[in-house]
C-alpha positions in Angstrom: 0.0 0.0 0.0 1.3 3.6 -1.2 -0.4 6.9 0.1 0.0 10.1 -0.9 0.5 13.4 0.4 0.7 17.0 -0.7 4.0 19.2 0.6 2.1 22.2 0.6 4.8 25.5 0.4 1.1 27.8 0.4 3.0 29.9 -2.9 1.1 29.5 -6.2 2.2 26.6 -7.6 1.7 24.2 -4.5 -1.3 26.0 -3.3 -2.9 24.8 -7.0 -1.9 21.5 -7.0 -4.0 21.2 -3.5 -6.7 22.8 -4.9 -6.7 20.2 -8.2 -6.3 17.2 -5.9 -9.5 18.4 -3.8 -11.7 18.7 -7.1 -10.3 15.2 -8.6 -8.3 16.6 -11.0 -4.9 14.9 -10.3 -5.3 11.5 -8.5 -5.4 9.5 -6.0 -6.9 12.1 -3.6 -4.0 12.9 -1.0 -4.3 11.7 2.9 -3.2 15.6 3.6 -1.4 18.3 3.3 1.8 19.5 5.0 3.0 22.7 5.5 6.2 23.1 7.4 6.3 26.9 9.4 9.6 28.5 9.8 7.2 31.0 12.3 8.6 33.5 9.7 6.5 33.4 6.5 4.8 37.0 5.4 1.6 37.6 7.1 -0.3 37.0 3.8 0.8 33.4 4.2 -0.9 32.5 7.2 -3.9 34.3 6.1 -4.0 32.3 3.0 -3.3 29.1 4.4 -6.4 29.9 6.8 -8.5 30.6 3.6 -6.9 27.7 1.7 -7.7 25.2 4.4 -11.5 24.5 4.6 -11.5 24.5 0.5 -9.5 21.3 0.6 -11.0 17.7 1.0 -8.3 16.4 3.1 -6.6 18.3 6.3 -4.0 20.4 6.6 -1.5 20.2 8.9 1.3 22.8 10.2 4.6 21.4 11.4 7.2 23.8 12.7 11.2 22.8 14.0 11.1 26.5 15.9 11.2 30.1 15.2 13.7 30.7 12.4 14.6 33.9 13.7 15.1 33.4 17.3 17.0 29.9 16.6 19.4 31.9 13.8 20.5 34.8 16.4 20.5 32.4 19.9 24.4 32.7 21.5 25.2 29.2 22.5 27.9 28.5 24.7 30.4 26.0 23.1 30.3 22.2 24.7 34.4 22.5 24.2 36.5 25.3 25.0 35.4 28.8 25.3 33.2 31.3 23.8 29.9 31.3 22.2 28.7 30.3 18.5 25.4 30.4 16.5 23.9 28.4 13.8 24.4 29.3 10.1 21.0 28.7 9.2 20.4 31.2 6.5 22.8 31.3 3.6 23.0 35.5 3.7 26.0 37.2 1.7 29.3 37.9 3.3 31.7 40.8 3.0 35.0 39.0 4.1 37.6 41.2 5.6 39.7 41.0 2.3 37.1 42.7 0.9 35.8 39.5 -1.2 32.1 38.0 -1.4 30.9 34.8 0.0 28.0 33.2 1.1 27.2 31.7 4.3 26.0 28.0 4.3 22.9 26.7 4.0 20.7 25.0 6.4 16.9 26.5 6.8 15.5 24.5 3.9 16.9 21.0 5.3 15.9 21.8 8.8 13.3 23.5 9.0 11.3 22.2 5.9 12.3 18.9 4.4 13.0 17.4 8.1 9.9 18.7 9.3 7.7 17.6 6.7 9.6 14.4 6.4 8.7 13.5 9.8 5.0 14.0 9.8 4.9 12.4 6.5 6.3 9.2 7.9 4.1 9.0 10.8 1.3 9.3 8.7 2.6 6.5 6.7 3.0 4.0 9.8 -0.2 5.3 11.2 -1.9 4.2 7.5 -0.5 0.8 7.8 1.6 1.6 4.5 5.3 0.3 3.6 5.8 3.6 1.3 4.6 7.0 0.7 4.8 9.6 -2.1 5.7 13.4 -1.8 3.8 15.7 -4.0 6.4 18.8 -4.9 4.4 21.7 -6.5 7.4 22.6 -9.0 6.0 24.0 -12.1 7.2 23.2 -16.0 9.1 26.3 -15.8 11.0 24.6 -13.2 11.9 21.7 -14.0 15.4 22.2 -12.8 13.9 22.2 -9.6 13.8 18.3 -9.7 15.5 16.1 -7.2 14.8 12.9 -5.4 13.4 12.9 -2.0 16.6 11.3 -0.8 14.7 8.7 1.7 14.0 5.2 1.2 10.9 5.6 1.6 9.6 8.0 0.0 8.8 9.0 -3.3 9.0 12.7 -5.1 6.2 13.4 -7.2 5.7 16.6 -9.7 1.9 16.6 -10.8 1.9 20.2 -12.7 5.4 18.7 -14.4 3.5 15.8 -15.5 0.6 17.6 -17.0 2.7 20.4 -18.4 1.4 23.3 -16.5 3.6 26.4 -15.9 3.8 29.0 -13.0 1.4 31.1 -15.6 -0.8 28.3 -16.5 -1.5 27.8 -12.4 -2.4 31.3 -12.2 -5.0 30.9 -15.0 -6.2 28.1 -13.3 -7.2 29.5 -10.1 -8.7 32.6 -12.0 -10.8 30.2 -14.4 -11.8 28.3 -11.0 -12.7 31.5 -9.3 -9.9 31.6 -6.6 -7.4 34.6 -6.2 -4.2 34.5 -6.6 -1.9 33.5 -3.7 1.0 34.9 -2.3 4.9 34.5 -2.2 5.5 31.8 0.1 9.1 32.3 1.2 10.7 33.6 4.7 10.4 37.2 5.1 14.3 37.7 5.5 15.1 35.0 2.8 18.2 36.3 0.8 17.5 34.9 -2.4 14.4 37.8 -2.7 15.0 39.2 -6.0 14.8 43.3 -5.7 11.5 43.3 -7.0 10.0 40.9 -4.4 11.6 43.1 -1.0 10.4 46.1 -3.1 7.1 44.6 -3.4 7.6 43.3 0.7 8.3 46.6 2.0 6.0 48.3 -0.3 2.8 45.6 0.5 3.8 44.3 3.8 5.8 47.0 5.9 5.7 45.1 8.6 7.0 42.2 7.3 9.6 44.0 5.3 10.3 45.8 9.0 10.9 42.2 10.6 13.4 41.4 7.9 15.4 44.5 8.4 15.6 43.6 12.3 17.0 40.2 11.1 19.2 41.9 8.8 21.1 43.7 12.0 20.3 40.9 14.6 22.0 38.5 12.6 25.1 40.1 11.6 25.8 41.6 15.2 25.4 37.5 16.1 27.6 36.3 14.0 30.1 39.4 14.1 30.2 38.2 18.4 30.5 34.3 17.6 32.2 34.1 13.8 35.8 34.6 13.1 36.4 32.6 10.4 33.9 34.3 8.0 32.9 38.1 7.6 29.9 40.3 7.9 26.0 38.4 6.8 24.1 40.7 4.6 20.5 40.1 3.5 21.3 41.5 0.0 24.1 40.7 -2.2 24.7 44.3 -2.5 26.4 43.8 1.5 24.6 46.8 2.4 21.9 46.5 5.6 18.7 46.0 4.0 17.3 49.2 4.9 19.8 51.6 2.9 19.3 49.5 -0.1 18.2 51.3 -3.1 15.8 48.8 -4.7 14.8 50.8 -7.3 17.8 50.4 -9.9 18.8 46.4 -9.7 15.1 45.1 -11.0 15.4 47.7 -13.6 18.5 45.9 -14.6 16.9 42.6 -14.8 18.2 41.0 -11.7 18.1 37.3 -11.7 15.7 35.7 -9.4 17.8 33.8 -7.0 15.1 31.0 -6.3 16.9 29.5 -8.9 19.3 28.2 -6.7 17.2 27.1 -4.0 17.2 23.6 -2.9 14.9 20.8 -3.1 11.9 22.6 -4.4 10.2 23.4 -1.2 10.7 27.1 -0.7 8.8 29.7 -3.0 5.9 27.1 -4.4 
C-alpha cells in the first residue's frame, strides 16, 4: 500500500496542485497536506493558508522545528572550549575582511522544511498501515530544474503540474478560471535569495514584514560578528549593504536574476 500526500509550500504553484487534488483533478486524492512553518513566512501566508484550508478535501496540517529567527541569532555556549557560536541557518551574503564575497552555508531548507515535513509524512505513513509513501512537490514546467529525489528510502517525489505540463502562468489561469485569487509569495520574510522586486514589493505591501526582515538583517550580523571569526559580515542583499539603505529601485530595472533559482529541493517559494 502507497499513500499520498501533498507538501504544501502555500506559494502559487503548491497552493494549486492542492486545490486540483481536492476537485479530482490529479489523482489518487491525498491523505493531507503538509505545511512546514519557519514562524517567519509574510503575514499574507498565514492568512492564505487559513483561507486555503476549509477548500480542501483532506486536512491540513502545520509542522514547525522553531522560530527561524530566534533559533538563527541564539548565542550558544560551546560544549568544548570557550566562547559562544550560532547556527548558520540562512545562507546570507558575506563581505570577508579581504574585501571578497561569500555566502554563508545553508541550512533552513533542510531543517526547517524537508525534516519537518519528512517526519510527519512518515508518521502518517506508519499510522496508514503503509510500507511507502509519495511526496507531491508543487514545481511547475518552468521549473523543471527544480527536480530532485526525495533522498529517503521511503519515500517518493512526485511533480503533478510537471506531469501535465502546467507552468507558473498556467497555475495562475487556473485559479482565476476556477474563481480563486491568486496566492501569495510563500518564502521567509528575511530570505536572501528575494530578488529586488520581491523586497520592493515586501516593504511596499507588507511594511511590517519587510520591517521584521530588516531587524533580522542587523540581529544576525551583530550575532555572527560576536560568535564568527572565520567568515565576515552576513548581509541580507548581495549588495552587502543593511537592508534598509538599499536602493531597490535600480537592480530590478537591470533585470536582476531571481535567486530561487538556486534554492534547494523545491520546497521554498511554491
Amino acid at each position: 500500500m502507497n499513500v499520498h500526500f501533498i507538501s504544501l509550500g502555500a506559494g502559487v504553484q503548491s497552493s494549486t496542485m492542492a486545490l486540483m487534488a481536492s476537485k479530482g483533478e490529479i489523482k489518487p486524492m491525498p491523505i493531507a497536506a503538509i505545511f512546514a512553518d519557519t514562524k517567519n513566512e509574510p503575514e499574507s501566508v498565514y492568512r492564505w493558508l487559513d483561507y486555503l484550508t476549509p477548500l480542501l478535501a483532506f486536512p491540513v496540517i502545520r509542522v514547525s522545528k522553531g522560530d527561524l529567527y530566534k533559533d538563527s541569532i541564539t548565542l550558544r555556549k560551546r560544549i568544548s572550549g570557550p566562547g559562544q557560536w550560532c547556527k548558520s541557518n540562512v545562507p546570507a551574503f558575506v563581505k570577508n575582511k579581504d574585501g571578497s564575497k561569500g555566502i554563508l552555508p545553508r541550512q533552513c531548507t533542510r531543517e526547517y522544511k524537508i525534516r519537518p515535513i519528512r517526519r510527519m509524512a512518515l508518521s502518517l505513513m506508519r499510522k496508514m498501515g503503509s510500507e511507502s509513501i509519495t511526496q507531491w512537490i508543487g514545481i511547475s514546467l518552468d521549473e523543471v530544474y527544480r527536480m530532485k529525489p526525495s533522498g529517503h528510502g521511503l519515500i517518493t517525489n512526485r511533480w503533478p503540474l510537471i506531469e501535465l505540463r502546467k507552468t507558473r502562468h498556467d497555475c495562475l489561469r487556473w485559479m482565476k478560471e476556477n474563481g480563486f485569487p491568486n496566492p501569495p509569495r510563500s518564502a521567509c520574510t528575511f530570505c536572501p535569495y528575494h530578488s529586488d522586486q520581491e523586497w520592493r514589493r515586501l516593504r511596499e505591501e507588507d511594511p511590517l514584514d519587510f520591517l521584521n526582515a530588516v531587524a533580522f538583517d542587523k540581529d544576525y550580523r551583530h550575532a555572527k560578528t560576536l560568535t564568527d571569526k572565520t567568515h565576515g559580515q552576513p548581509f541580507l542583499h548581495d549588495s552587502l549593504v543593511p537592508l534598509d539603505e538599499v536602493d531597490f529601485s535600480t537592480d530590478a530595472d537591470r533585470g536582476q536574476q531571481e535567486m530561487f533559482n538556486n534554492e534547494c529541493e523545491g520546497m521554498c517559494g511554491v
